[in-house]
C-alpha positions, 0 to 999 in steps of 0.5 A: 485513507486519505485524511490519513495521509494528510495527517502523517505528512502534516506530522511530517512537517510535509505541505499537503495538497488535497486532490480529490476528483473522483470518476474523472479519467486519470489523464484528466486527474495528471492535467488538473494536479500539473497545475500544483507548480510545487508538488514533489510526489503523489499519494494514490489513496482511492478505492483499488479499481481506480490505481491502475488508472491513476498510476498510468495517468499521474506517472506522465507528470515524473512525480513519485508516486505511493499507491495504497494496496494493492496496486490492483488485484489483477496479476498483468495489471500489476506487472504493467504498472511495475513497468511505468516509469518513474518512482512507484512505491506501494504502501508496506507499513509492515516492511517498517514492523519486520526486522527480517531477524525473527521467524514464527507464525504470521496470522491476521483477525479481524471481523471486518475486511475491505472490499478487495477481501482478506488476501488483498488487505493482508498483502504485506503480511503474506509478502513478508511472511517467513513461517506459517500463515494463518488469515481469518475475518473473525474476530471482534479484536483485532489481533495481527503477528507477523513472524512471530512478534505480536502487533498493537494497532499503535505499532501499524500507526507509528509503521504507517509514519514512518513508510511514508517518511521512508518514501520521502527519501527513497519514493521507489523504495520497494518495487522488487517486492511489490509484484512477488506479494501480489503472486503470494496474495492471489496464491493465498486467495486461490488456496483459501477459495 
């Protein structure tokens, strides 16, 4: 997810700066990236049991930060990071793909899931959904339509562009929304369990 990042903002015109330290605490991570005199916002591209940690830690420098989904799989956990202050924003690539103007089935397959599971993976679109949800980690192709408009892998690319670019101007561009597609998320995994 990282090289991702860095090429969207290299698109973007955007400086990138690479900060990779892994297994160090995140106050130790904020120390080490205070000395980027010309950062101006933060990408949290790491495995999902660091954010929080990462969050908690960078939010001391004031920086906006985007976190990759989902902030953390535990509901508290989120909740208390929706309180730091400062700019916080999650990655929804789908939010730039729904119009709100259209309702229909929302389904979602593909063989191979991330190691938060399906209902973490699929977090926005559960979030946005406004009909029927079918979730699956079947098939060989991957296959995704949200509100009833079916979705190419070139949509979900030029999606993730764009989110960033809106994070740019707006870096706390959907924190009401981001603890409310946790609840559907956990709700829908505990549904599907």
């Amino acid at each position: 997810m990282g090289r991702r990042y860095q090429a969207i903002l290299r698109s973007l015109g955007v400086p990138v700066q690479r900060h990779d330290v892994p297994g160090q605490a995140s106050g130790v991570y904020a120390r080490d990236l205070a000395r980027y005199h010309d950062v101006t916002g933060i990408i949290i591209a790491s495995p999902t049991n660091t954010h929080a940690d990462y969050v908690r830690g960078l939010a001391l420098l004031g920086l906006p930060i985007l976190c990759e989904k989902p902030l953390s799989t535990d509901l508290a956990t989120v909740a208390e990071l929706l309180r730091v202050p400062g700019p916080l924003a999650m990655m929804a690539q789908y939010q730039c793909l729904d119009h709100g103007d259209t309702e229909g089935d929302t389904a979602y397959d593909f063989y191979h899931s991330g190691s938060d599971g399906l209902a973490w993976d699929c977090i926005q679109l559960l979030g946005l959904a406004r009909g029927p949800v079918s979730l699956k980690a079947e098939s060989p192709i991957w296959r995704c339509t949200l509100n009833g408009r079916r979705l190419s892998l070139d949509d979900v690319g030029t999606a993730y562009v764009d989110f960033v670019a809106h994070w740019l101007q707006d870096p706390d561009s959907n924190r009401a929304e981001t603890l409310r597609w946790h609840q559907r998320a956990a709700e829908w995994r505990g549904n599907d369990a």
